[in-house]
C-alpha positions in Angstrom: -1.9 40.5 -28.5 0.0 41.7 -25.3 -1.6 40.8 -22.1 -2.7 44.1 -20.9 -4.2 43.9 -24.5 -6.0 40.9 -23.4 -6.9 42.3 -19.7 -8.3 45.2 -21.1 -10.5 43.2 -23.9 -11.4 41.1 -21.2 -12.4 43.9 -18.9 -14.7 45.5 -22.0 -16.2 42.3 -22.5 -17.5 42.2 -18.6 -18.5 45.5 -19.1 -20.3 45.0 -21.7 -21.7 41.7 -20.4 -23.1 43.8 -17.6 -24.8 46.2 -19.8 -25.8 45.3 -23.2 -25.5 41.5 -22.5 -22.5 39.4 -25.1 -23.2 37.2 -28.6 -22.3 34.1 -28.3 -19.1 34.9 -30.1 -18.6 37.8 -27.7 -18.7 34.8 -24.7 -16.6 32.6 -26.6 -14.0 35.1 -27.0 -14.2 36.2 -22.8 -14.2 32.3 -22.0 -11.0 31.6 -24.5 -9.3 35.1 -22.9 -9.7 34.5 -19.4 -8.8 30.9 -20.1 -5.4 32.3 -21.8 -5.2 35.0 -18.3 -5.6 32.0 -16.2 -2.2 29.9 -17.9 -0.5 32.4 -18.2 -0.6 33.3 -14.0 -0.4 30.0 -13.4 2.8 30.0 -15.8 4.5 32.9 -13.7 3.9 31.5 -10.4 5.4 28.2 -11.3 8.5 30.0 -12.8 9.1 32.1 -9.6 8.1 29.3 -7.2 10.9 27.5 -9.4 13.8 29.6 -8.4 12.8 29.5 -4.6 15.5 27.7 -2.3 15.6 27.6 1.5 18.3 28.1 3.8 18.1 25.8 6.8 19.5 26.5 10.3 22.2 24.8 9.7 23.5 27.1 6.7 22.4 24.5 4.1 19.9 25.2 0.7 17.4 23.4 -0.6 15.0 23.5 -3.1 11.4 22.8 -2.2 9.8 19.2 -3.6 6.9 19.4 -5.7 4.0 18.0 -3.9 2.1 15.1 -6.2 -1.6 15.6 -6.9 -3.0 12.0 -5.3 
């Protein structure tokens, strides 16, 4: 399933939600989607925020440090 598969399943099941109400299955199946959404933005972000560097004032680049959850 492609994601705008998945976006637009998910978007049917809200729909739906809203109107007819979801089986238990039905809410399984949003939960587990949006879940799979969720990773997979969280995925892309990373991969950009990855290739970011910064040029300093004095001509240098860096890469940004990840910060450690405490």
């Amino acid at each position: 399933m492609t994601m705008d598969e998945r976006i637009a399943r998910i978007n049917e099941l809200y729909h739906k939600s809203k109107t007819e109400g979801l089986t238990e299955e039905e809410k399984a199946e949003q939960a587990l989607l949006r879940k799979e959404y969720v990773l997979s933005i969280r995925r892309n972000l990373r991969a950009s925020l990855d290739n970011v560097s910064i040029l300093e004032p004095d001509g240098t680049v860096t890469k940004p440090q990840r910060k450690l959850n405490n």
